[in-house]
C-alpha positions as CSV (number, residue, x, y, z in Angstrom):
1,X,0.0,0.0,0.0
2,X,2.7,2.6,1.1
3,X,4.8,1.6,-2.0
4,X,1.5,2.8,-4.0
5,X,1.2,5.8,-2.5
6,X,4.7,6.3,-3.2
7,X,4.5,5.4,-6.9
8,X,1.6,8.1,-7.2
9,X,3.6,10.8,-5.5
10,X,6.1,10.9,-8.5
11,X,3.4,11.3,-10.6
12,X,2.7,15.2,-12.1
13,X,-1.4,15.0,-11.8
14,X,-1.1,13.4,-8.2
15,X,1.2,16.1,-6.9
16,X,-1.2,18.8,-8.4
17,X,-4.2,16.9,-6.6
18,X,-2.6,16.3,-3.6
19,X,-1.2,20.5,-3.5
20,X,-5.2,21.5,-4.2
21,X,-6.1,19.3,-1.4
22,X,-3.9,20.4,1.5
23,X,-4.7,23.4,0.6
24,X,-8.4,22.8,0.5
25,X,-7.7,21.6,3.7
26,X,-6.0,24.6,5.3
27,X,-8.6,26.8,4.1
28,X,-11.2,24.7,6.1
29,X,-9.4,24.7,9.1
30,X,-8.6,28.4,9.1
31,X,-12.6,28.9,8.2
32,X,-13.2,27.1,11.4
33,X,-10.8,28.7,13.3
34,X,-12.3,32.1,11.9
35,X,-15.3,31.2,13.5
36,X,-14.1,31.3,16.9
37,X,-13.4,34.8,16.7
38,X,-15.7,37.7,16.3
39,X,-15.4,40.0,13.3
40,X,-11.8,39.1,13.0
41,X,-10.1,39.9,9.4
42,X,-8.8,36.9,7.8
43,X,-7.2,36.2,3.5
44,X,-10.6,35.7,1.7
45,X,-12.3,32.3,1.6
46,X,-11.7,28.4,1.4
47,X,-11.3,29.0,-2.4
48,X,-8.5,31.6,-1.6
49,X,-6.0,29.1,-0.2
50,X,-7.1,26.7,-2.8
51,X,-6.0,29.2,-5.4
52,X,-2.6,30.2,-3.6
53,X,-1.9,26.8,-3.8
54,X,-2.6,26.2,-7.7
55,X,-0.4,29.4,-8.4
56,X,2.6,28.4,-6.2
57,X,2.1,25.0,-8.3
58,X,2.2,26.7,-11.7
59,X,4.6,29.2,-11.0
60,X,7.1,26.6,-9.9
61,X,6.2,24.2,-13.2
62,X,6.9,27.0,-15.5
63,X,10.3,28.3,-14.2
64,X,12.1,25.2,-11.9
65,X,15.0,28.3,-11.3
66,X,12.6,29.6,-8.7
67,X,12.5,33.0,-10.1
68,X,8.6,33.2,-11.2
69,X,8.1,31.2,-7.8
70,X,9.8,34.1,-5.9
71,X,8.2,37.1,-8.2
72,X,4.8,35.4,-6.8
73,X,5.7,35.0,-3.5
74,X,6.8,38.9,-4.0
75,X,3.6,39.9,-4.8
76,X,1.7,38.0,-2.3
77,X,4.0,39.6,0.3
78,X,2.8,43.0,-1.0
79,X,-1.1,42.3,-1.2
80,X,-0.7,40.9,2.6
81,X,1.1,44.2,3.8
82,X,-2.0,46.3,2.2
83,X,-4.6,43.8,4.0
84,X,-2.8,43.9,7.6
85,X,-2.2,47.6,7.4
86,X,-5.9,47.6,6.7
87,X,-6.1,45.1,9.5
88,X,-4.3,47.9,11.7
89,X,-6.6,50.5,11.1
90,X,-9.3,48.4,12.4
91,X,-7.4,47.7,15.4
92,X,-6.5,43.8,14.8
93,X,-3.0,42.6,14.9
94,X,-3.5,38.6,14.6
95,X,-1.5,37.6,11.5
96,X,-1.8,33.6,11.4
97,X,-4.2,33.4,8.1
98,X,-1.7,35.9,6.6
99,X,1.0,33.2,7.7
100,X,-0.9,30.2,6.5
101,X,-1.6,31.4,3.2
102,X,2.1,32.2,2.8
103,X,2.7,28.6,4.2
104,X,0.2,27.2,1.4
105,X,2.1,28.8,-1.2
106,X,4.9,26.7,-0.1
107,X,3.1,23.1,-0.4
108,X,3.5,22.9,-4.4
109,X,7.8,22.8,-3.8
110,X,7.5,20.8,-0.8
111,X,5.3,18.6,-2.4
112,X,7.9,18.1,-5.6
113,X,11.0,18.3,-4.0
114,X,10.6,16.7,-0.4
115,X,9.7,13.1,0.6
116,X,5.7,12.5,1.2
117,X,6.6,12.5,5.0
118,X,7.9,15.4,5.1
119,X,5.1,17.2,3.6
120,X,2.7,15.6,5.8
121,X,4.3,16.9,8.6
122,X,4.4,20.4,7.5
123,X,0.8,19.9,6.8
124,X,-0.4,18.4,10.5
125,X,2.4,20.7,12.1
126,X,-0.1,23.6,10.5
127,X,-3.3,22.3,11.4
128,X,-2.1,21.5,14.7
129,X,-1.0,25.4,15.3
130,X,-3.6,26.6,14.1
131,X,-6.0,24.9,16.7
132,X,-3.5,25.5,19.7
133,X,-4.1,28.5,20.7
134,X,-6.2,27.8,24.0
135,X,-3.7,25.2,24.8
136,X,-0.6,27.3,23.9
137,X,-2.5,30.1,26.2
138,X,-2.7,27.4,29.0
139,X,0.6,26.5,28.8
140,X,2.0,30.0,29.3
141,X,-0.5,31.0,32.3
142,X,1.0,27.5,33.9
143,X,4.6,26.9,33.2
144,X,7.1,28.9,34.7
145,X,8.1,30.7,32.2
146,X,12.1,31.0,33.4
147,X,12.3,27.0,33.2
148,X,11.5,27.5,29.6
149,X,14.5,29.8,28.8
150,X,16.7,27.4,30.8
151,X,15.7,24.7,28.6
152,X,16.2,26.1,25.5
153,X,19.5,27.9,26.7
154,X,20.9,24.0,27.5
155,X,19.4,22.5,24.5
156,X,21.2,25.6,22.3
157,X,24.8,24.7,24.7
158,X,24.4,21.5,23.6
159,X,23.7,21.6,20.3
160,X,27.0,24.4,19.8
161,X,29.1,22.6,22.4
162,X,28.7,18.9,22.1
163,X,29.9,18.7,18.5
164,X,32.9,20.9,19.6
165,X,34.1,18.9,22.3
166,X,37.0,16.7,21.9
167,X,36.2,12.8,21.3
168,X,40.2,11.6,23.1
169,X,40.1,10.8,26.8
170,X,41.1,13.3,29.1
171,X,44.0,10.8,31.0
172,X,44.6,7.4,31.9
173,X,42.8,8.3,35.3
174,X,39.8,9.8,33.5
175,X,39.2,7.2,30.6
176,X,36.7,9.5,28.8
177,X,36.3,12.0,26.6
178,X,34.9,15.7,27.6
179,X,32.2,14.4,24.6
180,X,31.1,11.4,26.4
181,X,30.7,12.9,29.8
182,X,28.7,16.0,28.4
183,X,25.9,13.5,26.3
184,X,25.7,11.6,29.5
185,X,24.9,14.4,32.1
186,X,22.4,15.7,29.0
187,X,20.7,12.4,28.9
188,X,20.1,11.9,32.7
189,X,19.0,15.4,32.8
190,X,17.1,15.0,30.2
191,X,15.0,12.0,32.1
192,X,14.8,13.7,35.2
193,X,13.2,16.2,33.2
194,X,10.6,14.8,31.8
195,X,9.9,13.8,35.4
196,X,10.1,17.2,36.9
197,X,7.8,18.6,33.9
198,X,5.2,15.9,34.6
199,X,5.0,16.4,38.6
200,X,5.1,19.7,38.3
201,X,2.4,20.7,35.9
202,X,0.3,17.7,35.2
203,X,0.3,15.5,37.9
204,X,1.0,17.1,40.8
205,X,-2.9,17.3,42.4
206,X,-3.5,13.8,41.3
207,X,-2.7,11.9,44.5
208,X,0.0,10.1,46.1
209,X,0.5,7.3,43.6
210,X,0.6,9.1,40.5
211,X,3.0,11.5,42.6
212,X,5.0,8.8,43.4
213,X,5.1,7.1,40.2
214,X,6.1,10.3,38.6
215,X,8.6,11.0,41.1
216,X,10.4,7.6,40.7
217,X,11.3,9.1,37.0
218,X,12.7,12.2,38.3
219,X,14.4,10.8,41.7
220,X,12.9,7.6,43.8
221,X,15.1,9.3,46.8
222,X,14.0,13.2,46.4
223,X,10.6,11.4,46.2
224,X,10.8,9.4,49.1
225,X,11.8,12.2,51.2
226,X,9.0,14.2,50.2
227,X,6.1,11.7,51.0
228,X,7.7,10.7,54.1
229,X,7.9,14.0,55.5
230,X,4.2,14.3,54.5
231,X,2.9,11.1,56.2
232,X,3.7,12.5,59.1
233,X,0.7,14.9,58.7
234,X,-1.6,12.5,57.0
235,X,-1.5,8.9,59.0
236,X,-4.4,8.0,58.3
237,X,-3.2,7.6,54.7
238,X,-0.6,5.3,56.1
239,X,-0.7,2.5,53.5
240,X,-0.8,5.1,50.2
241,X,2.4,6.5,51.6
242,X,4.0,3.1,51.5
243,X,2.9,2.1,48.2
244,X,3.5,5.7,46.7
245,X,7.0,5.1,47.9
246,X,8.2,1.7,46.9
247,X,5.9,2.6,43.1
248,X,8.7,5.5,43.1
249,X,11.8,2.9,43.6
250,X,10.0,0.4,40.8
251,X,10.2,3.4,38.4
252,X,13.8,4.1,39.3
253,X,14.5,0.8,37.9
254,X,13.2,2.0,34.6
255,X,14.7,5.1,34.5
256,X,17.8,3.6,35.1
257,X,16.7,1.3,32.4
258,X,16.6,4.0,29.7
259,X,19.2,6.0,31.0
260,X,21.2,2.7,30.4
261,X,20.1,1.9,27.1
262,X,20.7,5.2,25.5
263,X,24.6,5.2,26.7
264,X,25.3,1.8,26.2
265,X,22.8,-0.7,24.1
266,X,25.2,-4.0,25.4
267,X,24.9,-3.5,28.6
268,X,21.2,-2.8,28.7
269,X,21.3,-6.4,27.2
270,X,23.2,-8.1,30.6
271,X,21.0,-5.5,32.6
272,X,17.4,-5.7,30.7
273,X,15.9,-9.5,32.5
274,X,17.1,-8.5,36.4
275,X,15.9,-4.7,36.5
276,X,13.1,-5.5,34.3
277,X,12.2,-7.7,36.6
278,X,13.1,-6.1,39.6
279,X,10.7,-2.9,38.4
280,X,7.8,-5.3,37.6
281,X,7.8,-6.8,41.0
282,X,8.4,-3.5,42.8
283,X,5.6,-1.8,41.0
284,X,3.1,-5.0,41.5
285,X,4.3,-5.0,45.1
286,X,3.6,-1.1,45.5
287,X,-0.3,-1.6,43.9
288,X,-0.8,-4.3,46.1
289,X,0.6,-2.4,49.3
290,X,-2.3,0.0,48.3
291,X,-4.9,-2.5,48.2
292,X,-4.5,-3.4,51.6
293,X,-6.4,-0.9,53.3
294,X,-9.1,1.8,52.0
295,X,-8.2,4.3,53.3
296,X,-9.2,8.4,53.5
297,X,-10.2,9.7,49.9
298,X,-8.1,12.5,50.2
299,X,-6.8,12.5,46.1
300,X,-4.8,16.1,46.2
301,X,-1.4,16.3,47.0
302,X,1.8,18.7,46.2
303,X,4.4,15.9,46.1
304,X,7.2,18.2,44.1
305,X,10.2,16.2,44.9
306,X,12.3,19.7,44.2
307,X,11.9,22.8,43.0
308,X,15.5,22.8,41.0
309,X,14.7,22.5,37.2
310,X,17.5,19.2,36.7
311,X,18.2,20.9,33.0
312,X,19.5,24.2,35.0
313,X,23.0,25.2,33.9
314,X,24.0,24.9,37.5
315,X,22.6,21.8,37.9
316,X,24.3,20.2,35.0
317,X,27.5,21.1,35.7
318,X,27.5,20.2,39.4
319,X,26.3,16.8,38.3
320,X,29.0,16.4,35.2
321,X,31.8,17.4,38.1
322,X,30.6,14.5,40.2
323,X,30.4,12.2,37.2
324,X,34.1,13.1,36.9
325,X,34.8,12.8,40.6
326,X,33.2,9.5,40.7
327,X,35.3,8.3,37.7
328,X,37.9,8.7,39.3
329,X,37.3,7.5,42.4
330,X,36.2,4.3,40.6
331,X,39.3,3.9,38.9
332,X,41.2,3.5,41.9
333,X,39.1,1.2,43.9
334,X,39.3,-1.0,40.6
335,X,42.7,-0.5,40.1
336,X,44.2,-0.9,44.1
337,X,41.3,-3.1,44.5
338,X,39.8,-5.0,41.7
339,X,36.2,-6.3,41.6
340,X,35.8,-7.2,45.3
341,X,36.9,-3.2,45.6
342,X,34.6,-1.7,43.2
343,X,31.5,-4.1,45.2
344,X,32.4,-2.4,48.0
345,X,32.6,1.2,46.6
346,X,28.5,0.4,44.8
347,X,27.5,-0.8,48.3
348,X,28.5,2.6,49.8
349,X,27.5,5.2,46.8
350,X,24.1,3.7,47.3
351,X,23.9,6.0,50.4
352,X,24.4,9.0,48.3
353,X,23.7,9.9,44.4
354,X,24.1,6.9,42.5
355,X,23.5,8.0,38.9
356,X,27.4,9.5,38.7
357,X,28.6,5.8,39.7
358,X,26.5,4.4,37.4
359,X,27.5,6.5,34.7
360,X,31.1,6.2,35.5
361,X,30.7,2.3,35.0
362,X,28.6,2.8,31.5
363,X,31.3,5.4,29.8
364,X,34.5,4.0,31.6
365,X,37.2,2.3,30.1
366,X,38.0,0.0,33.2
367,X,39.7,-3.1,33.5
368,X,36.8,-5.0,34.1
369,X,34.3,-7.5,33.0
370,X,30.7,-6.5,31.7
371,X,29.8,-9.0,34.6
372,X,31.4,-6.8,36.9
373,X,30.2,-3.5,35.6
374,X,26.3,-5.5,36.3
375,X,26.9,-6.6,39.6
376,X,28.4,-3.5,40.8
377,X,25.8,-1.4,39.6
378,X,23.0,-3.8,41.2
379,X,25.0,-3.8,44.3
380,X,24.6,0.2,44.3
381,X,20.8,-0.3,43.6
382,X,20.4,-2.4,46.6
383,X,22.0,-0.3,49.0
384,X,20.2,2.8,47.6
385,X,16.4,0.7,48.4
386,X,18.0,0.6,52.0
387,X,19.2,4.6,52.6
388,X,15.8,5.4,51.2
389,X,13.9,2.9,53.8
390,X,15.9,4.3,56.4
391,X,15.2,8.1,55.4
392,X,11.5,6.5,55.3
393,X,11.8,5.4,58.7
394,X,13.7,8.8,60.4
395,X,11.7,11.3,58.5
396,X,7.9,10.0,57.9
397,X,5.3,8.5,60.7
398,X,6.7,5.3,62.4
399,X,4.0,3.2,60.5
400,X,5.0,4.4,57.5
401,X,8.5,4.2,58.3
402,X,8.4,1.0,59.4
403,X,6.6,-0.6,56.7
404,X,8.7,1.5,53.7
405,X,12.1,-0.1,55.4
406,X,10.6,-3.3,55.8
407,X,9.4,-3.4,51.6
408,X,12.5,-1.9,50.7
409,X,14.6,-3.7,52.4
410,X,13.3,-6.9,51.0
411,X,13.8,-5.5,47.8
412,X,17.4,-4.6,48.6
413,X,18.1,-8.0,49.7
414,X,16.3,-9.6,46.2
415,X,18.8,-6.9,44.5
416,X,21.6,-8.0,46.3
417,X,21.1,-11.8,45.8
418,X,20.6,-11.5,41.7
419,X,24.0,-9.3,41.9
420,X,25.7,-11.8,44.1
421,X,25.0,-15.2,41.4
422,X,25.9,-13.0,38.2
């Protein structure tokens, strides 16, 4: 079928067809978007944009040097000046049917010159804009508005400064490259991200286990904390806490997961049965924790695990300086040590941040055996269930506490024993 559809896309009449259709199209959807606005000023009818189209076809056909294509889009330039000037006088300053038409014009050399896919997604990326605006407007009034320039200020560093960055390790006691160690802080702070976003702004009045399953993507510990802290103020909600908290560790074994398989596909192979396994069972364990008791119907909740945006400047290059620290420090327990050295070292980074250990493993160059590198980092995994059981246990109600190191502590030890017969 596709192959069809591709076979009819060379062909001169289909291409003409398909132009007069998306920009049929266009037309109806600016028509209905028209209609949600009261005596707005918009570029003539349906039939307009079916015509711009047309031309921008023949105009094209007749001279494939772009010149009568350009002269056209020249003139249509000047006739949309005259109508938003007149658009201006009559107080209006919306210019998004002057933009689509313009956008129409363009379908006939997409259409010829680009792949079919690409055309459709210039089409759906217009229909799509055109009928955002009340979610575009939500968006704004809710997001934070300086976490969108950070964003796009890290994304633009990256983009300029990855590709710049040198590709040779940096010394025999720092076996990577300043290229390596920048992708890998950008991916982990790019999944903690998508956490933070999701917490923040669309889940965070949903209750305790959607907070807690969205807070296991941006940090199972930060999250822990958090819904500790607030059983002690809710214990009649004992049970949710508990499941809300172990859900968060199950998702940490995903995250690491992906975080895994975007920095190195062969290990995610050794890795993919235990933790797959591991977050299954965690997250079935944390469901049926909140079976176990009904309990008050209180559904709101602010469970922000942190208010520090993860793809902050700052924030990256704190956590790329402790990737580098941690490299380090795991080349000398391998190197003074060997395996039973670098076992020991997981056990106790699992008491502190253990995606910089983790990382260190995935991007180093270290003596060691794959086998090694899976052990070690389940061994970390293990001992990071425990810290958070015990924060559970200091920081939230004793039931709560109680129960949180009693189900993570279980887990640690079933973390411990798969990373102990690898």
């Amino acid at each position: 079928m596709y192959d069809t559809v591709l076979r009819l896309y060379e062909m001169e009449y289909f291409r003409f067809l398909l132009t007069v259709a998306l920009s049929f199209l266009t037309g109806l959807e600016l028509r209905a978007y028209k209609h949600t606005l009261s005596n707005a000023y918009f570029i003539g009818t349906v039939r307009t944009y079916i015509l711009i189209g047309m031309l921008g076809y023949i105009l094209y056909k007749l001279d494939p040097t772009w010149q009568l294509y350009l002269a056209g889009m020249g003139v249509l330039a000047i006739f949309f000046a005259l109508f938003y000037h007149q658009k201006l006088q009559a107080e209006q300053k919306g210019i998004i049917s002057l933009l689509a038409a313009l956008l129409v014009y363009t379908y006939a050399p997409l259409i010829i010159t680009q792949p079919l896919w690409f055309t459709a997604m210039i089409f759906v990326s217009i229909i799509f804009v055109v009928n955002a605006k009340s979610q575009v407007q939500m968006i704004m009034e809710t997001v934070d508005t300086t976490e969108l320039v950070t964003f796009s200020k890290l994304v633009l560093l990256s983009v300029v400064i990855w590709p710049l960055l040198p590709t040779t390790p940096i010394s025999s006691w720092i076996p990577m490259s300043m290229s390596k160690i920048w992708i890998a802080v950008i991916v982990v702070s790019g999944i903690s991200y998508i956490g933070y976003i999701l917490q923040r702004y669309f889940f965070h009045e949903k209750g305790f286990l959607i907070n807690g399953v969205i807070g296991g993507i941006y940090s199972s510990t930060a999250t822990t904390v958090v819904l500790a802290r607030q059983s002690k103020t809710l214990q009649s909600n004992e049970y949710t806490f508990v499941a809300a908290i172990v859900l968060a560790t199950g998702m940490m074994y995903l995250r690491l997961m992906a975080i895994i398989g975007f920095l190195n596909f062969t290990l995610l192979q050794s890795l993919a049965l235990p933790l797959g396994a591991l977050a299954g069972l965690t997250l079935l364990t944390g469901f049926g924790i909140s079976r176990l008791k009904q309990e008050s119907p209180r559904t709101s909740s602010e469970t922000k695990p942190s208010n520090v945006n993860p793809m902050e400047l700052g924030v990256a290059l704190v956590f790329a300086a402790m990737f580098v620290v941690m490299t380090v420090i795991t080349r000398y327990f391998i190197t003074d040590y060997g395996t039973s050295g670098l076992n020991i070292l997981a056990f106790i980074v699992g008491f502190t941040d253990i995606d910089p250990f983790i990382l260190s493993l995935i991007n180093g160059s270290f003596a060691i055996s794959q086998q090694a590198v899976v052990s070690a980092i389940l061994i970390a995994i293990a001992s990071n269930n425990i810290f958070k059981g015990l924060a559970a246990l200091f920081l939230g109600s004793p039931k709560t506490g109680r129960m949180s190191l009693i189900a993570l502590s279980g887990l640690s030890l079933l973390t411990l024993t798969i990373a102990l017969s690898l």
